[in-house]
KOLKOLTOR-469987 format. One record per residue (C-alpha): residue number from 1; x negated, z, y negated. Coordinates in Angstrom, 3 decimals, padded with zeros to 6 digits. Layout:
BEGIN
kemar:c1:c3:c2
NUM:X:Z:Y $
...
// end
This chain:
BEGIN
kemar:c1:c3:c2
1:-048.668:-140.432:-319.468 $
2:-052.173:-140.653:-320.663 $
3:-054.870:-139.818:-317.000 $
4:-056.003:-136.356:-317.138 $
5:-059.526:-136.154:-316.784 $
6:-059.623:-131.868:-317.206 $
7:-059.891:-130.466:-313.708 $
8:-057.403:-127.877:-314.637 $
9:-054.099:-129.309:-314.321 $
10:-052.329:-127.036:-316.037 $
11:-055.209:-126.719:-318.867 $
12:-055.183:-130.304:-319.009 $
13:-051.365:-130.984:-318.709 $
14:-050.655:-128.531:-321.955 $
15:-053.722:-130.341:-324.043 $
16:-052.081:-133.887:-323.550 $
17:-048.938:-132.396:-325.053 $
18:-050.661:-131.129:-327.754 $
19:-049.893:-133.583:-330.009 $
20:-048.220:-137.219:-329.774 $
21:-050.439:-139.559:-328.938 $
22:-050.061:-143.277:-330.053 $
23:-050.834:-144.900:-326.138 $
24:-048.345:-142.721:-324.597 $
25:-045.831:-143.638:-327.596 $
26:-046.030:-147.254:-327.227 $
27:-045.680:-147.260:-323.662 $
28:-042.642:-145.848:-323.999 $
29:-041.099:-148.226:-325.948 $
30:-042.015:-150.782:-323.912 $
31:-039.794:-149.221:-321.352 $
32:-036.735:-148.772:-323.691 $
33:-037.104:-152.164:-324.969 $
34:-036.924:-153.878:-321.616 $
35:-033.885:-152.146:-321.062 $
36:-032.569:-153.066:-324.095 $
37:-033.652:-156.523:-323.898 $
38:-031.962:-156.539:-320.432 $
39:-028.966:-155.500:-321.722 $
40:-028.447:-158.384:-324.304 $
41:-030.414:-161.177:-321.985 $
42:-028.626:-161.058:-319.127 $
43:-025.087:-159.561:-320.161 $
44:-022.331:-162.213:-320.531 $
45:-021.323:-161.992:-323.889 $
46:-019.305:-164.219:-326.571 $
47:-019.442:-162.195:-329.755 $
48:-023.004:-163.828:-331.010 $
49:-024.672:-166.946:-330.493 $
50:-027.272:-166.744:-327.160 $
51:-029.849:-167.849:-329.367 $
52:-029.629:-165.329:-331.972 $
53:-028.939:-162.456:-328.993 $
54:-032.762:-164.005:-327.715 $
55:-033.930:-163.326:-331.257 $
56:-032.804:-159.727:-331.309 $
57:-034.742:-159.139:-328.238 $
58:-038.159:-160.921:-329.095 $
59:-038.015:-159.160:-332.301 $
60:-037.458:-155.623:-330.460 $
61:-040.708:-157.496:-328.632 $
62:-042.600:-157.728:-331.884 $
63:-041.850:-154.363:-333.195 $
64:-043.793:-152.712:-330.519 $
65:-046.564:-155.280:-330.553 $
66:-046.920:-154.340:-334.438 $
67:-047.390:-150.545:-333.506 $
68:-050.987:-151.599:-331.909 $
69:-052.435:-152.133:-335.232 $
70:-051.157:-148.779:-336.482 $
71:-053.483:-145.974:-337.004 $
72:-052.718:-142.698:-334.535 $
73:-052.480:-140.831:-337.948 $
74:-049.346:-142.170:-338.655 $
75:-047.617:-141.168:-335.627 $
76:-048.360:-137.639:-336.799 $
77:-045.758:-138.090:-339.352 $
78:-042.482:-137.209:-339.646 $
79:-041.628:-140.002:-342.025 $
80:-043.256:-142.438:-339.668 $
81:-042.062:-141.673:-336.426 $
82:-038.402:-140.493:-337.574 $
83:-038.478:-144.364:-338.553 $
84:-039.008:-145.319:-334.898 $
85:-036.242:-143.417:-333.772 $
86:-033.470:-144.547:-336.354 $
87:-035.107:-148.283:-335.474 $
88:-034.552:-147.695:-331.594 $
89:-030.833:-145.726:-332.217 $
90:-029.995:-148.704:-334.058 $
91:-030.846:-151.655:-331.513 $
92:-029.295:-149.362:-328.725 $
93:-026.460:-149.528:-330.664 $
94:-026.714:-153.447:-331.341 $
95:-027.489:-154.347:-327.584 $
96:-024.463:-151.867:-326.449 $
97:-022.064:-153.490:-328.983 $
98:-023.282:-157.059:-327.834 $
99:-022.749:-155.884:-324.014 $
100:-019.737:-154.522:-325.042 $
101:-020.724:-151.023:-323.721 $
102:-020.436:-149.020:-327.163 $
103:-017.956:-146.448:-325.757 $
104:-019.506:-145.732:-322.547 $
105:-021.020:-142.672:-321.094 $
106:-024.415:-144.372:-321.447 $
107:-024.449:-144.206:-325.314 $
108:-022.942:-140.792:-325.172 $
109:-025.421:-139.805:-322.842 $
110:-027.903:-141.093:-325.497 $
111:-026.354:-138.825:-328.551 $
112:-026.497:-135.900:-326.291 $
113:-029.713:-135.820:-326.168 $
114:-030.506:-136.359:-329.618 $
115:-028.589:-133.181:-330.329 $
116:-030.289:-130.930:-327.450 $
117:-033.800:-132.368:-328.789 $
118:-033.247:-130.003:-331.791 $
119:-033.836:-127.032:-329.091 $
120:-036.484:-128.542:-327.262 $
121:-039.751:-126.273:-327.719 $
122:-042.611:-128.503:-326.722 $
123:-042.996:-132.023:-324.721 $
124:-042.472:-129.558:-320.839 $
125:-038.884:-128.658:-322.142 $
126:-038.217:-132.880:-322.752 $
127:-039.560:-133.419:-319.768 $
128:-037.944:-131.216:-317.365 $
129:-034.550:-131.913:-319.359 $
130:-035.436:-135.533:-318.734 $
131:-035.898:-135.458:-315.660 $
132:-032.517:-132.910:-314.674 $
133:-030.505:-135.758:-316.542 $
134:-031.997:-138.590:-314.708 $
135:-030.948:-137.409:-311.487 $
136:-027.261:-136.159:-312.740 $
137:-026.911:-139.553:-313.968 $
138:-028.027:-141.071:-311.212 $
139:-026.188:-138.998:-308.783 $
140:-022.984:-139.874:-310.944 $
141:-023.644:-143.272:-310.560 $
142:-024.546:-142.787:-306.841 $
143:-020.849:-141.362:-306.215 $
144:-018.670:-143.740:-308.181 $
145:-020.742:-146.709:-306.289 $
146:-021.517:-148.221:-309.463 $
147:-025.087:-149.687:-308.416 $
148:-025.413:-152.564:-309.728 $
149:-029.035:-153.483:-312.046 $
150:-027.635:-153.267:-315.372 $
151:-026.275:-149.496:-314.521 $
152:-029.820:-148.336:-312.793 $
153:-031.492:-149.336:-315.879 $
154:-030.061:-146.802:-317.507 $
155:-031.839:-143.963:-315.907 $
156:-035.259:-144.671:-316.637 $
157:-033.438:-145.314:-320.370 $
158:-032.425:-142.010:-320.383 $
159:-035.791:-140.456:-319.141 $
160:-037.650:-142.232:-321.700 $
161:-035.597:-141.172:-324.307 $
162:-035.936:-137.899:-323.585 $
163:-039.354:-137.685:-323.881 $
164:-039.503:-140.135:-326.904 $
165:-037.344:-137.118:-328.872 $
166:-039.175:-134.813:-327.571 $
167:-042.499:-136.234:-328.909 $
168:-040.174:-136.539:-332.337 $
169:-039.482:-132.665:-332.316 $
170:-043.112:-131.653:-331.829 $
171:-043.898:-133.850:-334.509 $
172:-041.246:-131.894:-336.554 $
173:-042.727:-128.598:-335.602 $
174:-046.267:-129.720:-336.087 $
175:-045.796:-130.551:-339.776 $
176:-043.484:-127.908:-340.384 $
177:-046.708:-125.576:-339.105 $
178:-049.359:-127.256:-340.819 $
179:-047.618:-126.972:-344.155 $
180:-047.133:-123.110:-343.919 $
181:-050.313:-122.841:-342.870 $
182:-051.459:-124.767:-345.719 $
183:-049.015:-122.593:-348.037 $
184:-050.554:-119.121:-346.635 $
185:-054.482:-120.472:-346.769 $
186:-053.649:-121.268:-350.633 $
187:-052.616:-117.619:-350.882 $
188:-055.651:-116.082:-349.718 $
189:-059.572:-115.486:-350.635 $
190:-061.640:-117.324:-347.868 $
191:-064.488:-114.435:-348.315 $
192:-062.238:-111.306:-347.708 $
193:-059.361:-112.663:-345.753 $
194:-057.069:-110.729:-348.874 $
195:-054.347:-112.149:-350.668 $
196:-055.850:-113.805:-353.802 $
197:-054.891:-113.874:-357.208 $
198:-052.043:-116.400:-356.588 $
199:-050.308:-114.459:-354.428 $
200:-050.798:-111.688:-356.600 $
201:-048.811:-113.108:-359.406 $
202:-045.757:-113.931:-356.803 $
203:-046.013:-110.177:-355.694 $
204:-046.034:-108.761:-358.800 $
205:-043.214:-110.916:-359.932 $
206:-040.934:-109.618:-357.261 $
207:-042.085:-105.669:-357.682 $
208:-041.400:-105.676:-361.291 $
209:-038.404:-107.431:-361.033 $
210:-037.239:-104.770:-357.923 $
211:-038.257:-101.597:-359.930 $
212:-036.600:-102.741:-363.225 $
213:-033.246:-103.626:-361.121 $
214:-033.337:-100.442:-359.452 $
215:-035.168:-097.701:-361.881 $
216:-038.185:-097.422:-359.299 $
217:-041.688:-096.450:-360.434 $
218:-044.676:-099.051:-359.781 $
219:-048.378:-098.672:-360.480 $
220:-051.083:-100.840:-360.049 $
221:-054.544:-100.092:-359.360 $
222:-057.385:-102.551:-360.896 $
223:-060.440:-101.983:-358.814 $
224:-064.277:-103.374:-359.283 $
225:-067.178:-102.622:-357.274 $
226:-070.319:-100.757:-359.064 $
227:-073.462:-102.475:-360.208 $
228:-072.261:-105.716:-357.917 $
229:-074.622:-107.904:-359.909 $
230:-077.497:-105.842:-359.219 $
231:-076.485:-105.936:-355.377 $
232:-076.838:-109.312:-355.534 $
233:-079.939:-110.165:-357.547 $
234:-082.149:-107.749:-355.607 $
235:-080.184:-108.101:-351.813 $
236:-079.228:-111.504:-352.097 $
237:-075.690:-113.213:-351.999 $
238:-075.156:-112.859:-348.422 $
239:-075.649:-109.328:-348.613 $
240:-073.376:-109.009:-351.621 $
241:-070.857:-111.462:-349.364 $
242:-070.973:-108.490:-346.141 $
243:-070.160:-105.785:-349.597 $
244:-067.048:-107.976:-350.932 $
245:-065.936:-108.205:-347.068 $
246:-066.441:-104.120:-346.549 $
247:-064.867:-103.079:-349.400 $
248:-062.019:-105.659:-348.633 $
249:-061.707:-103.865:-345.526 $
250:-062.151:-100.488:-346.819 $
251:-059.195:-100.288:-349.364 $
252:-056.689:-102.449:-346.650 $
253:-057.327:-099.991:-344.061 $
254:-056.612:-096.816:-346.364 $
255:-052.836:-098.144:-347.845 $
256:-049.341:-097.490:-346.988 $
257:-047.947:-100.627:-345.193 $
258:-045.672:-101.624:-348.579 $
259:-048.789:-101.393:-350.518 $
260:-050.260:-104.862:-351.471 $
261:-054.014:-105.429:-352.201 $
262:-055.555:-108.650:-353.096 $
263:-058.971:-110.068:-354.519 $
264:-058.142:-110.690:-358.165 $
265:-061.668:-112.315:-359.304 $
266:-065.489:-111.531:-358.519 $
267:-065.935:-107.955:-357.306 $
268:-062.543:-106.871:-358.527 $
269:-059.406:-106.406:-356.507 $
270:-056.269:-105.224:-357.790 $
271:-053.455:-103.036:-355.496 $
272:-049.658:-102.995:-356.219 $
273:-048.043:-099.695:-354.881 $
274:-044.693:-100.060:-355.229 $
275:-042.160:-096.570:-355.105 $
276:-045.516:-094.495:-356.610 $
277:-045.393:-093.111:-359.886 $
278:-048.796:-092.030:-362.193 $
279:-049.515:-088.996:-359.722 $
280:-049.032:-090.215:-356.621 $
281:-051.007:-093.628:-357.789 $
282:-053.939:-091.498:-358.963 $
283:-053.771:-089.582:-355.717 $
284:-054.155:-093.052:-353.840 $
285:-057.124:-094.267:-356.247 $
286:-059.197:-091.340:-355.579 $
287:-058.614:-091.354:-351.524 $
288:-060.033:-095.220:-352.031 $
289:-062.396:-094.424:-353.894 $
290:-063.536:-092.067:-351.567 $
291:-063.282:-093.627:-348.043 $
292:-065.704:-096.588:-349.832 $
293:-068.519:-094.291:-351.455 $
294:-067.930:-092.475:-347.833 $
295:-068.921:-095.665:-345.365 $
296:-071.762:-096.529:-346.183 $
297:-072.022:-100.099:-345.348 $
298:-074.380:-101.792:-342.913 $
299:-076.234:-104.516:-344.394 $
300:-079.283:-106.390:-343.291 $
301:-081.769:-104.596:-345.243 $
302:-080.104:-101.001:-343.951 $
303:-077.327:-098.876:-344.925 $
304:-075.910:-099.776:-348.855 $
305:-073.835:-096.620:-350.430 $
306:-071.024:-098.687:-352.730 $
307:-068.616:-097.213:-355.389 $
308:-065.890:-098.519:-356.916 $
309:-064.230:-097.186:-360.439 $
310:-061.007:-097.622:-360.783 $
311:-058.184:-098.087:-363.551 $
312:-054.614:-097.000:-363.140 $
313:-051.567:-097.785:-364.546 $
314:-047.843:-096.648:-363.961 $
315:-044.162:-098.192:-365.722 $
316:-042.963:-094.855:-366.038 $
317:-046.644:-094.119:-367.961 $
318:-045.085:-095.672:-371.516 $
319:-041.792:-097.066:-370.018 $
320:-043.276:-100.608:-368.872 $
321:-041.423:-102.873:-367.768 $
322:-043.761:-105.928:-368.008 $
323:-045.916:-106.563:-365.541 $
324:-048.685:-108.135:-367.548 $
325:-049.135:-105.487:-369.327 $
326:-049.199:-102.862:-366.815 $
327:-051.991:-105.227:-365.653 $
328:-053.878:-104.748:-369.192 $
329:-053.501:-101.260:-368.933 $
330:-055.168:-100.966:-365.534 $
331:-057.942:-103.438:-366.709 $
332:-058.866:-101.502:-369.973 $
333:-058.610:-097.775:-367.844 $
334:-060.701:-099.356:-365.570 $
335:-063.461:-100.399:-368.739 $
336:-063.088:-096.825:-369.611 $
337:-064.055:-095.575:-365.884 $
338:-067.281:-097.988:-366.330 $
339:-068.221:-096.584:-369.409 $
340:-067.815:-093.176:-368.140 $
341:-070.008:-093.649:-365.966 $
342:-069.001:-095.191:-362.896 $
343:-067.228:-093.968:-359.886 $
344:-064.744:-092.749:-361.241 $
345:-060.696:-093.004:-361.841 $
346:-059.371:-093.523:-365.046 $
347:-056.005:-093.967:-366.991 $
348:-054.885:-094.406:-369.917 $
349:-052.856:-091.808:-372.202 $
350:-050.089:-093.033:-374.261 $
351:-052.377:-093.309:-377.481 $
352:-054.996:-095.202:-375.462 $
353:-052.802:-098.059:-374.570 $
354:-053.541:-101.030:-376.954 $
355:-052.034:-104.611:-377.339 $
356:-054.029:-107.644:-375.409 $
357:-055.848:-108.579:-378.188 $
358:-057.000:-105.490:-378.609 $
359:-058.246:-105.639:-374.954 $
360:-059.949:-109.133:-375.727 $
361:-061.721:-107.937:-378.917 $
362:-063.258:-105.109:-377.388 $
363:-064.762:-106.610:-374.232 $
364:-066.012:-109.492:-375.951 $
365:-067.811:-106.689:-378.229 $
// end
């Protein structure tokens, strides 16, 4: 293993395990491969030609010499490394059917651990299972006197082994990580920390397609923040940034767990409330509109009083069933809030609600 320089042993044990590094890889293999070129050097066998057996094992050589000139990137990867380890199964497999040792425990031994490596948590588990099979085997081999140099290499075989997979596993569970991780930060506005518009659309999609199964009523809450622009031109950006964030905060902290809120665009955010029909949603619009204009919010330049107006739209308002509409509805109630004159909650009767063209003519007017 690589030295550890960290003073903390147990600090610096956990960092080296961290990820796999390419030194600690290679050295490895250098081990297996001199047991495997043992194995077909210096075993008497007849099946192949000695000259082609000394071929196999300088090009087991080779392989590992090639890995020097291989960026430590690419031993991050699962399509990389999982390479390695079907190349190494395979010339196990080659110098035990050369040696004529396919059957034995040895190669078992070797499968075993390939199947316990899929419950192996980090590099410590490989290790310490390593190590626990090392000695079995070597007690095993202590009792039935079978001592002999070609049986003894098998131990560190099995040790390295061990901790090869295990290095596979974390690899595994590094990329499987990374990509969710990836998948949730494309979900979510960097500014607020909410859901964005993306995951939005998923929500939505599975809410409408719940209370439409199962006759449930859904609203949806369109939200924008009050004379944002003008928060901005005369505070300054980073002032309207610590607003966005507040009022993020503000409406999160004031919903039922099954509620959903994201950032939708700008200054507007957008809340799905599933199980709430047109009362109760009005009910929660006016509490949130409330606990913002409430908190006054601490900026650099003193404390800024915010208020949000707010359009809301129900299902069981006009029987909708489409989501996108629902949406428009909440968008124009929310125009009508605005031109009301602000800080307010608005929805839309049934003769109010109008086709999205309609919606498109009259804000570009």
């Amino acid at each position: 293993m690589p030295k550890l320089a960290n003073p903390s042993f147990s600090f610096a044990f956990s960092s080296v395990l961290d990820a796999p590094k390419k030194p600690t890889i290679i050295r490895l293999r250098w081990l297996a491969i001199t047991v495997a070129c043992y194995l077909l050097l210096f075993s008497q066998t007849t099946l192949l030609p000695r000259d082609i057996v000394q071929g196999f094992a300088l090009f087991y050589v080779l392989t590992n010499t090639v890995l020097y000139r291989v960026k430590q990137k690419a031993f991050e990867s699962i399509a990389f490394f999982g390479t390695l380890v079907i190349f190494d199964t395979l010339a196990l497999s080659f110098s035990l059917i050369v040696t004529d040792q396919l059957g034995s425990d040895f190669y078992l031994s070797y499968f075993l651990m390939i199947i316990i490596a899929g419950f192996w948590k980090d590099l410590r588990w490989s290790l310490g299972f390593a190590l626990l099979l090392s000695l079995l085997y070597s007690y095993f081999l202590f009792i039935a006197e079978s001592l002999t140099t070609s049986l003894l290499l098998r131990v560190p075989f099995i040790f390295i082994a061990s901790v090869f997979y295990g290095y596979f596993v974390q690899i595994v569970n590094n990329e499987h990580a990374l990509r969710e991780k990836a998948e949730k930060e494309a979900r979510r506005d960097f500014l607020t920390g909410l859901p964005n518009r993306q995951a939005y659309q998923e929500r939505i999609d599975q809410e409408t397609e719940r209370s439409r199964r199962y006759a449930r009523p859904l609203s949806i809450l369109m939200v924008d923040i009050d004379n944002f622009k003008l928060v901005n031109d005369t505070l300054g950006h980073e002032c309207g940034d610590i607003v966005l964030q507040k009022v993020a905060g503000r409406l999160s902290s004031n919903l039922r767990s099954l509620d959903f809120v994201a950032r939708f665009g700008g200054e507007e955010f957008i809340i799905v409330l599933p199980e709430t029909d047109l009362a109760g949603a009005l009910e929660a619009a006016h509490r949130l509109r409330l606990a913002v204009r409430e908190n006054p919010i601490e900026t650099a330049n003193g404390f800024l009083t915010v208020t949000v107006s707010i359009g809301v739209s129900s299902n069981l308002m006009t029987d909708r069933t489409d989501h996108r509409q629902m949406t428009l509805d909440a968008d124009e109630a929310l125009y009508q809030a605005k031109r009301a004159g602000k800080d307010r909650v608005e929805t839309l009767t049934v003769s109010d609600t109008i086709s999205p063209m309609q919606l498109v003519t009259e804000h570009a007017n």
